[in-house]
C-alpha positions in Angstrom: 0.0 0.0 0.0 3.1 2.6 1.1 4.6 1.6 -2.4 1.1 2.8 -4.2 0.7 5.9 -2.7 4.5 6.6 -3.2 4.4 5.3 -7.2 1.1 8.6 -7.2 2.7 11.2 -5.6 6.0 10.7 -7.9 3.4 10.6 -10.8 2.0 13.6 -9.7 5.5 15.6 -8.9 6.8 14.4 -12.6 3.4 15.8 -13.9 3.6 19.4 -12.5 7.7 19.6 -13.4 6.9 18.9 -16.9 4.1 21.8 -17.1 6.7 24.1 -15.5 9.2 23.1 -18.0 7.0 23.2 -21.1 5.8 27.0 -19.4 9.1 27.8 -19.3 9.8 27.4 -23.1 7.1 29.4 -24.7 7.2 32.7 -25.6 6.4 35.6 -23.2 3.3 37.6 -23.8 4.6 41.5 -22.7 2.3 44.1 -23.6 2.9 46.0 -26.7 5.3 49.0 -26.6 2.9 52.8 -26.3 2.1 54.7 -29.3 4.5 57.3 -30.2 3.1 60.6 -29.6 3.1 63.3 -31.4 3.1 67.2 -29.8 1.9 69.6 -32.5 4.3 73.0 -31.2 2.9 76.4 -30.8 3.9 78.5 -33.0 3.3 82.6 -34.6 4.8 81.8 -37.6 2.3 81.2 -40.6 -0.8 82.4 -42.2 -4.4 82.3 -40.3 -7.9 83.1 -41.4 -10.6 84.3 -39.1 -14.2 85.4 -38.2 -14.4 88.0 -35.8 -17.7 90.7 -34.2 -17.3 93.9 -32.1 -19.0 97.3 -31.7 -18.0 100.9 -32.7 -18.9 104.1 -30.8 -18.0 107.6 -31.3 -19.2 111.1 -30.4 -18.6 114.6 -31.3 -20.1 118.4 -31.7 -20.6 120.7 -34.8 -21.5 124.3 -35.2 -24.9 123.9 -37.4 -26.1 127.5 -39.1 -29.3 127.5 -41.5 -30.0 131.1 -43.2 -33.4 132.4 -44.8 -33.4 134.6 -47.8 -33.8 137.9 -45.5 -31.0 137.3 -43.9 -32.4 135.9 -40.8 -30.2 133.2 -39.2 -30.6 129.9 -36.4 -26.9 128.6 -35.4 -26.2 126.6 -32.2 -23.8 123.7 -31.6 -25.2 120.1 -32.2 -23.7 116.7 -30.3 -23.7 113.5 -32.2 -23.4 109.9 -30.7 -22.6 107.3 -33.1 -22.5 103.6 -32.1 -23.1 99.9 -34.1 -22.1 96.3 -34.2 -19.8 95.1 -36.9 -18.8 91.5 -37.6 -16.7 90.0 -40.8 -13.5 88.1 -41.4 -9.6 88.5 -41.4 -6.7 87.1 -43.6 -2.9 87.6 -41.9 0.6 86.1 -41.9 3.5 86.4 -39.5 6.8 85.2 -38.8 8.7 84.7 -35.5 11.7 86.2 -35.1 14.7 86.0 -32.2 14.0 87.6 -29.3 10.0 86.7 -29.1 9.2 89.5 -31.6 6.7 88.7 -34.1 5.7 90.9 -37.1 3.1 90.0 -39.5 0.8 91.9 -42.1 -3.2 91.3 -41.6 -6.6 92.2 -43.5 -10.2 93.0 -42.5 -13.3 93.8 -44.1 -16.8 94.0 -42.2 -20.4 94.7 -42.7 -21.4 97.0 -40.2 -24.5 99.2 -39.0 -22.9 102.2 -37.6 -25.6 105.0 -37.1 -25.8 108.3 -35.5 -28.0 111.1 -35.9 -29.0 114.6 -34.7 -31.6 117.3 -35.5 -31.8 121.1 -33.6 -34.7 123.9 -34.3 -35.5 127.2 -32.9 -36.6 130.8 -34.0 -34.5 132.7 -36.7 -33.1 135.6 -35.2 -33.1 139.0 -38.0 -36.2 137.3 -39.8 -39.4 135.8 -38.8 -40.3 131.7 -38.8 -38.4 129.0 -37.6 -35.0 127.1 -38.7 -33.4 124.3 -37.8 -31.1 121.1 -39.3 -31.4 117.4 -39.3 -28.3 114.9 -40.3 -27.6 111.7 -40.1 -24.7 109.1 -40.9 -24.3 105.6 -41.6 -21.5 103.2 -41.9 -22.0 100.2 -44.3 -19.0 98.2 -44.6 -15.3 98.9 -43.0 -12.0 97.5 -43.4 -8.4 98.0 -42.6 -4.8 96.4 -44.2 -2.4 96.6 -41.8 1.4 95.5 -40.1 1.6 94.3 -36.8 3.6 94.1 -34.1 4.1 92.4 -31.2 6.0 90.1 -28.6 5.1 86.1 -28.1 5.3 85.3 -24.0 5.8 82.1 -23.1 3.4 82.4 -20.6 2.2 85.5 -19.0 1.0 85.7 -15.6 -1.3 82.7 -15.5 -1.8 82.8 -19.2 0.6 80.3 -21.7 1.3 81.5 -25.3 0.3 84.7 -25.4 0.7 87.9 -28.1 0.5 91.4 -27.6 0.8 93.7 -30.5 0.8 96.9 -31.9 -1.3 97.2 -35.1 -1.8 99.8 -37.6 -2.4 100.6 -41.6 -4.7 101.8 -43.8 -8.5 102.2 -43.6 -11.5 102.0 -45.6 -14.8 102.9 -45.5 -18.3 102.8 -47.1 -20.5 106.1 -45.3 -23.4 107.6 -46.2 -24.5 111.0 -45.2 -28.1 113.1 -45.5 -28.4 116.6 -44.3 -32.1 118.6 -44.5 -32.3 121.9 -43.5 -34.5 124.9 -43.4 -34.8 128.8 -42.2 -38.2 130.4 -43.0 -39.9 129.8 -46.5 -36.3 128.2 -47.2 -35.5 124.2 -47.6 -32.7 121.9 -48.7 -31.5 118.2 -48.6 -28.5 116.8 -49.5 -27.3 113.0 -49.5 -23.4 112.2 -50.3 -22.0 108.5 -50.3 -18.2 108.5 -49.8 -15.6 105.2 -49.8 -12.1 106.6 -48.3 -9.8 104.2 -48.9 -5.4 105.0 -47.8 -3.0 105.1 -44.8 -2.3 108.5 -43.2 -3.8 111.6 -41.4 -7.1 110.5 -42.5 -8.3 107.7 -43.2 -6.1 105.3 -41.1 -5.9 102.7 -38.1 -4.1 102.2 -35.6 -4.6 99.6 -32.1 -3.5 96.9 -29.8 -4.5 93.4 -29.2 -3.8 90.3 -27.5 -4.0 87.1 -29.2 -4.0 83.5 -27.3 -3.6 80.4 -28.8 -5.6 77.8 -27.2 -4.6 74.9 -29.4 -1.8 74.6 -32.1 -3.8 76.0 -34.8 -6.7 77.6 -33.2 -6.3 81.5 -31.9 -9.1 84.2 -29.5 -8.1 87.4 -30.7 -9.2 90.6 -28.6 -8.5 94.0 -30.4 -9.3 97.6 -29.8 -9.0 99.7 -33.1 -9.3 103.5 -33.9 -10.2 103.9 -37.2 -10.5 107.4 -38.8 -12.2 108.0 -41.9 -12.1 111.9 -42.2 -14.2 114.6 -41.2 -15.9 117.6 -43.1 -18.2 120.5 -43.2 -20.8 120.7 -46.0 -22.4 123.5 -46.5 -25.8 123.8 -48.5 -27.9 125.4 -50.5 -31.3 126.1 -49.4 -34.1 127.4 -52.0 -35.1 130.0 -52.8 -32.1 131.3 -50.8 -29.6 131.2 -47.9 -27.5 128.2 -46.6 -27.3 124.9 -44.3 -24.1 124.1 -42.7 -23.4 121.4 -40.6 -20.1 118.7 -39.3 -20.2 115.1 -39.9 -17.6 112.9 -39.0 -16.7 109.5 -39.2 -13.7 108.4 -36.4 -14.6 104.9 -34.6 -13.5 103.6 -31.4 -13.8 99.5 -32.3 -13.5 96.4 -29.9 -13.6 93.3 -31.4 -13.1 89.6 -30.5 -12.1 87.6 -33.1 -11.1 83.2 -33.5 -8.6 82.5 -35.7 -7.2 79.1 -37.5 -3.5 79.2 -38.0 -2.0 77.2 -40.6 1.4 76.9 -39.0 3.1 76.8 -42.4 6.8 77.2 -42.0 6.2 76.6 -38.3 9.2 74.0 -36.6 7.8 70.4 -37.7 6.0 68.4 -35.0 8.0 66.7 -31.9 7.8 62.9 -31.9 7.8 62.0 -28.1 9.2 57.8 -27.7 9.1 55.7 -24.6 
């Protein structure tokens, strides 16, 4: 019986050494090595495209004078406030240079309803009846092509890849203005539509922004603008006789936020990161 038990339990030992040895000689299934990854780097350098929206505002007075044909006279001073949304798209390059500095060339164009009005009456003084003026002025479409500016931080305060620049260029402008005036048995309209189009005293832009990347190729623009598109003082003819003057002006203070997609051609090619 001792000799039986003994001949299993050698039978059994001789079984488990030959699974360990037969375990021991296959191949070891270790989990596959990790993806390489592949980091897209930030960078300025390239051409972007964009849709951007902000609002315009300006104010300002003018000397208004409306004559009869006896001479009489009603002047005074007249304050407009113009204001108006505005929303279109933008087309840019820029390249990085040492240092941080980044300089770059960008263009705008927006539809825009830009309004302001005013109107004034009294008594003529010198004649009898009543004079008095009413304009208004309204901005269709805007646009600017402009350099820019600017240094690329790292990070600022709390902020990563960051861009504040300096901006300015030339402006253009589609404006529309109507004048109507009267001064006793005395009237007159008059309607002008004007496109000022360069880059100096007037028109022109000229502004600051700060751009932030929040991905590799995608950009939140913030910009404030002043854009200047010239100033003048009509003067009219009123039938059967005297004259309408007036101011009208056309000088914008513009926020804007804007998204951008960067291209990031000629940007440094993208880092391969291997474990």
């Amino acid at each position: 019986m001792r000799s039986f038990v003994g001949l299993i339990s050698a039978g059994v030992f001789s079984a488990f050494s030959a699974a360990n040895a037969l375990a021991a000689d296959l191949p070891s299934r270790a989990p596959p090595p990790p993806v390489p990854v592949v980091a897209v780097p930030y960078t300025w350098t390239g051409c972007h495209v964009g849709v951007h929206g902000g609002f315009a505002y300006d104010d300002y007075h003018f000397a208004t004078l409306a004559t009869s044909p006896a001479g009489g006279s009603f002047s005074g001073r007249s304050k407009v406030y113009s204001s108006g949304p505005l929303g279109g798209g933008d087309i840019g390059c820029d390249y990085r240079l040492p240092w941080n500095i980044v300089i770059g060339v960008a263009a705008d164009i927006d539809a825009a309803a830009i309004h302001g009005s005013v109107s004034a009456s009294g008594p003529l003084v010198g004649d009898v009846g009543i004079g008095g003026i009413a304009t208004d002025t309204r901005v269709n479409a805007l646009g600017t092509v402009r350099v820019r500016v600017g240094y690329a931080f790292d990070r600022l305060l709390f902020v990563d890849n960051v861009l504040v620049y300096l901006t300015g260029g030339a402006a253009y402008g589609s404006i529309r203005d109507n004048f109507t005036g009267f001064a006793g048995p005395a009237f007159g309209t008059w309607t002008s539509s004007r496109h000022p189009f360069g880059a100096g005293k007037q028109p022109g832009a000229v502004g600051i922004g700060v751009e932030k990347m929040i991905t590799p190729n995608w950009s939140i623009d913030f910009q404030y603008r002043y854009q200047y598109m010239g100033a003048a003082t009509p003067q009219v003819a009123l039938i059967p006789g005297g004259i309408g003057r007036f101011g009208t002006r056309s000088m914008y203070h513009l926020g804007r936020v804007g998204l951008n997609y960067h291209f990031n051609w000629g940007g440094p090619a993208p880092v391969v990161a291997r474990y």
